[in-house]
Backbone as CSV, one residue per row, in Angstrom:
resi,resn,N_x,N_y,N_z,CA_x,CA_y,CA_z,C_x,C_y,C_z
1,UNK,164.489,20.676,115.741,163.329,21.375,115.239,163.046,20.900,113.825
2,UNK,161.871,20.698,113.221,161.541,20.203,112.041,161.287,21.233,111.436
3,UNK,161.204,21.194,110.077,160.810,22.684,109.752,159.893,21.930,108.462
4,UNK,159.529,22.498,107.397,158.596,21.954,106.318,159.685,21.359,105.345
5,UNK,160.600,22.204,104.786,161.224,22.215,103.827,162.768,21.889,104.512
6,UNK,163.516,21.695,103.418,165.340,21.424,103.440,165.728,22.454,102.783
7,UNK,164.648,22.994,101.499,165.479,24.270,100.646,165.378,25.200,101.324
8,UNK,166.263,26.316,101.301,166.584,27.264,101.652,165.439,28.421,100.991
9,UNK,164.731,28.882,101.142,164.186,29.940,100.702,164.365,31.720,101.029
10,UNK,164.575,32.538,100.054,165.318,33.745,100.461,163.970,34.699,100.893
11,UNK,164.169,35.897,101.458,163.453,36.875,101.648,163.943,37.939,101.751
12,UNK,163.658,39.244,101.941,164.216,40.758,102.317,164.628,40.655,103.719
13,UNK,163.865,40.037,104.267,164.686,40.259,105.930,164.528,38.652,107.002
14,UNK,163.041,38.305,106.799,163.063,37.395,107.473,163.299,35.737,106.847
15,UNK,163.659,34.684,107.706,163.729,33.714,107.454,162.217,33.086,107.017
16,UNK,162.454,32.142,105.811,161.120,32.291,105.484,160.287,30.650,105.907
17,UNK,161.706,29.885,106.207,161.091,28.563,106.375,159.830,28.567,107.439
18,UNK,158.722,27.358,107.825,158.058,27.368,108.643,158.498,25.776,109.471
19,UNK,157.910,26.197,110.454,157.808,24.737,111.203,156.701,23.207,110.622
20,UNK,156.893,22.345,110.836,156.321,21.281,110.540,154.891,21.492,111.392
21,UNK,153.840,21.141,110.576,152.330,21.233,111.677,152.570,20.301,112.873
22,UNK,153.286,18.956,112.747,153.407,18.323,114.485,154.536,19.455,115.478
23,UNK,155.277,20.053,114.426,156.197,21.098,115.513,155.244,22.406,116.287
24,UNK,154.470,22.708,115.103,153.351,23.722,115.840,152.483,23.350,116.553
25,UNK,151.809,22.098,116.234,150.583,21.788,117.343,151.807,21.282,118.673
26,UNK,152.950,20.856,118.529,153.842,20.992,120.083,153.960,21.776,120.650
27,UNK,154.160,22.673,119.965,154.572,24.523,121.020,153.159,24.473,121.561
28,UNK,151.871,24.382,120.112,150.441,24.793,121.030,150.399,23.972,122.156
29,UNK,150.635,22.894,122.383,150.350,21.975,123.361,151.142,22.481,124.692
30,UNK,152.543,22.957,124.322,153.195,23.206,125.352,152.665,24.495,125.890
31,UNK,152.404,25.874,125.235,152.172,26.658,126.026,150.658,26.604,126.105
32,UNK,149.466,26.130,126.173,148.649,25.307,126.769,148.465,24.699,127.900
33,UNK,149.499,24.007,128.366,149.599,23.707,129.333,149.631,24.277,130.458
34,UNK,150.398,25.578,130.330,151.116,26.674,131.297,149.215,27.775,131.551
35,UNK,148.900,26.923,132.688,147.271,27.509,133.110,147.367,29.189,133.380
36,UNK,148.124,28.890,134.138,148.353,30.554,134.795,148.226,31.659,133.649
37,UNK,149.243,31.222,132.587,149.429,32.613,131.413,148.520,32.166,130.859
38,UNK,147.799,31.439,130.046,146.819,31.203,129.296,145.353,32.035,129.949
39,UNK,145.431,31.840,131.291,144.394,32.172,132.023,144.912,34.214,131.976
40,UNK,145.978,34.415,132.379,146.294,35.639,132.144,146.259,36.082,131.139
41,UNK,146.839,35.769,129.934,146.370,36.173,128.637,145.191,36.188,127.981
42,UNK,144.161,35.381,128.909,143.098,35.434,128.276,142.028,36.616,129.083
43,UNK,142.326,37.055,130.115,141.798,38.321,130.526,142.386,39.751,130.170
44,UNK,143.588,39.676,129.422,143.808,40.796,128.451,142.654,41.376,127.438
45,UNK,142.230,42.558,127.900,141.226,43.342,126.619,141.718,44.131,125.883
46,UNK,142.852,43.176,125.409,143.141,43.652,123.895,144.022,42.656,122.744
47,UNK,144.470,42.517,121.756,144.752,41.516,120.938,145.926,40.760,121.237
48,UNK,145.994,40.226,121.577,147.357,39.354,122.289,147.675,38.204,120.992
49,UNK,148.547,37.897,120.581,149.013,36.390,119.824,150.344,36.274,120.314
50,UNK,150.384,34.909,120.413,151.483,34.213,120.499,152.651,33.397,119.269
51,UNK,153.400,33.585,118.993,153.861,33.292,117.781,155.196,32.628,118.085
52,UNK,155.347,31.740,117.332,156.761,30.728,117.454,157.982,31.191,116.942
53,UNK,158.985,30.533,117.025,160.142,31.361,116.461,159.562,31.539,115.083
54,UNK,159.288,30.688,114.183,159.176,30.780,112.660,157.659,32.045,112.613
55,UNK,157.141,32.746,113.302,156.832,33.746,113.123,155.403,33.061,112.735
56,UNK,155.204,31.914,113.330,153.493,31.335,112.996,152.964,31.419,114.428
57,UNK,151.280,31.240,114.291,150.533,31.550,115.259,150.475,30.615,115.791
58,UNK,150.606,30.443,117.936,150.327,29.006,118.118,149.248,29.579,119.608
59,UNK,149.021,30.726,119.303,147.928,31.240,120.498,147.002,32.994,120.048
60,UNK,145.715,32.746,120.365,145.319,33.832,119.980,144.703,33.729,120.910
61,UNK,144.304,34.861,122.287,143.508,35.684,122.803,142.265,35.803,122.927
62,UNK,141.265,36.560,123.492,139.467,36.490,123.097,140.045,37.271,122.148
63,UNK,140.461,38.672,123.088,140.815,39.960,122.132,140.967,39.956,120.396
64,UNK,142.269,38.785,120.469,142.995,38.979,119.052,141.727,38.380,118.134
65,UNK,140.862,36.967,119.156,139.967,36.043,117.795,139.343,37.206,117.983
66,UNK,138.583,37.767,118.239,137.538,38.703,117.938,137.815,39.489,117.164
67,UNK,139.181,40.463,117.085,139.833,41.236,116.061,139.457,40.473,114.764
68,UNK,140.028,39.390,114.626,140.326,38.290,113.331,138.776,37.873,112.568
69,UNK,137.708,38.322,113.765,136.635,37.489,113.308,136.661,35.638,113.821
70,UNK,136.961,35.409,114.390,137.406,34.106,114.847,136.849,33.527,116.078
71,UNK,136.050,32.466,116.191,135.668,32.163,117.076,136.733,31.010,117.931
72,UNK,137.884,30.315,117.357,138.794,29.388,117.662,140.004,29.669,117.386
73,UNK,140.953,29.505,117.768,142.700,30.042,117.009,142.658,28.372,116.205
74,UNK,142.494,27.174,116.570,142.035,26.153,115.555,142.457,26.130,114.507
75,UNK,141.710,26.956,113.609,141.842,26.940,112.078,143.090,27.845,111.405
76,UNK,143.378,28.288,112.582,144.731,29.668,112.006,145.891,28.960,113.023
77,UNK,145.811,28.115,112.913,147.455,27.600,114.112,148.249,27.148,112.788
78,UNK,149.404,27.953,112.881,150.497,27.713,112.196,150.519,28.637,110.936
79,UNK,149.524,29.507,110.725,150.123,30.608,109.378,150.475,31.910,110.447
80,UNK,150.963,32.597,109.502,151.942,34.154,109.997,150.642,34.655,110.001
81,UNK,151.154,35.805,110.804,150.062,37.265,110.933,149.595,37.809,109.822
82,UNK,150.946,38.404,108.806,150.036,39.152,107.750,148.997,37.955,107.085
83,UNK,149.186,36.757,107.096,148.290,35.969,106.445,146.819,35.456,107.040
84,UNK,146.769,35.823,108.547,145.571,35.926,109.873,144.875,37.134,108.717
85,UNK,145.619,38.492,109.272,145.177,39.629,108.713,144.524,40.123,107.183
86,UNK,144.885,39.035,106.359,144.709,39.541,104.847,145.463,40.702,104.294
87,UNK,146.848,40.529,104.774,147.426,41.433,104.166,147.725,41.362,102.679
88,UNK,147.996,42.292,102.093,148.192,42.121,100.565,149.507,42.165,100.266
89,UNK,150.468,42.323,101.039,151.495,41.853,101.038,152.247,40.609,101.419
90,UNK,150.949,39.807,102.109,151.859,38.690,102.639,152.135,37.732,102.106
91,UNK,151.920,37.357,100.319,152.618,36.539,99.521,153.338,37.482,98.353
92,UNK,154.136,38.333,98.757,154.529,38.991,97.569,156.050,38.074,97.745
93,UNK,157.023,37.823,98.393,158.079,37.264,99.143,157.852,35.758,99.011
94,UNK,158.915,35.119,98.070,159.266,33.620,98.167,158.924,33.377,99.248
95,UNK,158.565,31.864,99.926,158.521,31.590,101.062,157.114,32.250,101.844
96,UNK,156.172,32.923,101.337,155.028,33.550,102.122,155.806,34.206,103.440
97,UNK,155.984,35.113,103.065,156.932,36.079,104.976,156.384,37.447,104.222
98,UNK,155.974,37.993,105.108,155.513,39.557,105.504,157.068,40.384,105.332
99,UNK,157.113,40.806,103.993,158.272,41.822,104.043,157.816,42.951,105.098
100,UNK,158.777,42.821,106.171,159.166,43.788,106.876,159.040,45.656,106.555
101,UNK,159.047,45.575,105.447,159.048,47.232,104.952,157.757,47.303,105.289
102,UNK,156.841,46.814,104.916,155.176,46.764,104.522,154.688,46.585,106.123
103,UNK,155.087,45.712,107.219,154.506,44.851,108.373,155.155,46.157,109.082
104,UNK,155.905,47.116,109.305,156.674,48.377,109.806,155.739,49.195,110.176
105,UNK,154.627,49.304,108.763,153.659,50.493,108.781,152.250,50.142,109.791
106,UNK,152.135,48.930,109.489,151.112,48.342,111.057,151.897,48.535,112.494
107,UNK,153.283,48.623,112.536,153.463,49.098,113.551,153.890,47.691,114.662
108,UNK,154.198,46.761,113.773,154.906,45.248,113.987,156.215,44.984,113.496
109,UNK,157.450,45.685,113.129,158.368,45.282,112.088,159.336,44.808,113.034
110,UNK,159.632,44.461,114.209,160.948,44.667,115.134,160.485,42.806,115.635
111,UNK,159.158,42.946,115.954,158.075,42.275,116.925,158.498,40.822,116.068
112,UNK,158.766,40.467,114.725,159.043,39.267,114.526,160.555,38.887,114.020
């Protein structure tokens, strides 16, 4: 797995490294491929994302782009949720990661 960085970066709970953009557009490519769930996930009416181990986006939903304002997941493949969302917490934490205390109260804290 490639990741961006070699340094270690700390956080309150989560790991903060990310994947390399050719490691993310791979996962997108791979679960892309898989017609059936893509096709199933995309008749979900309600916000669905898909997220990689490193906790970045490599699938969004009608549901979720519409939530986001988004007409493509495109332009948001490979940042975290609180950073989709505009959270105001999601650069308080070395490394850009959604402290967990804060991402709890949306009712996501377990989920990454």
């Amino acid at each position: 797995m490639k990741i961006m960085n070699d340094i270690k970066l700390s956080t309150k709970y989560a790991p903060a490294e990310r994947a390399a953009r050719e490691e993310v557009e791979r996962h997108r490519s791979l679960f892309q491929k898989s017609d059936n769930l893509t096709e199933l996930l995309g008749k979900i009416p309600t916000a669905f994302i898909i997220l990689n181990e490193y906790r970045q986006v490599i699938y969004m939903n009608k549901g979720a782009l519409e939530f986001a304002g988004l007409e493509d997941v495109t332009s948001v493949i490979g940042i975290r949720p609180g950073e989709l969302l505009g959270c105001i917490h999601a650069t308080e934490e070395e490394g850009v990661v959604e402290p967990r205390n804060h991402v709890h109260i949306v009712g996501l804290s377990t989920q990454f």
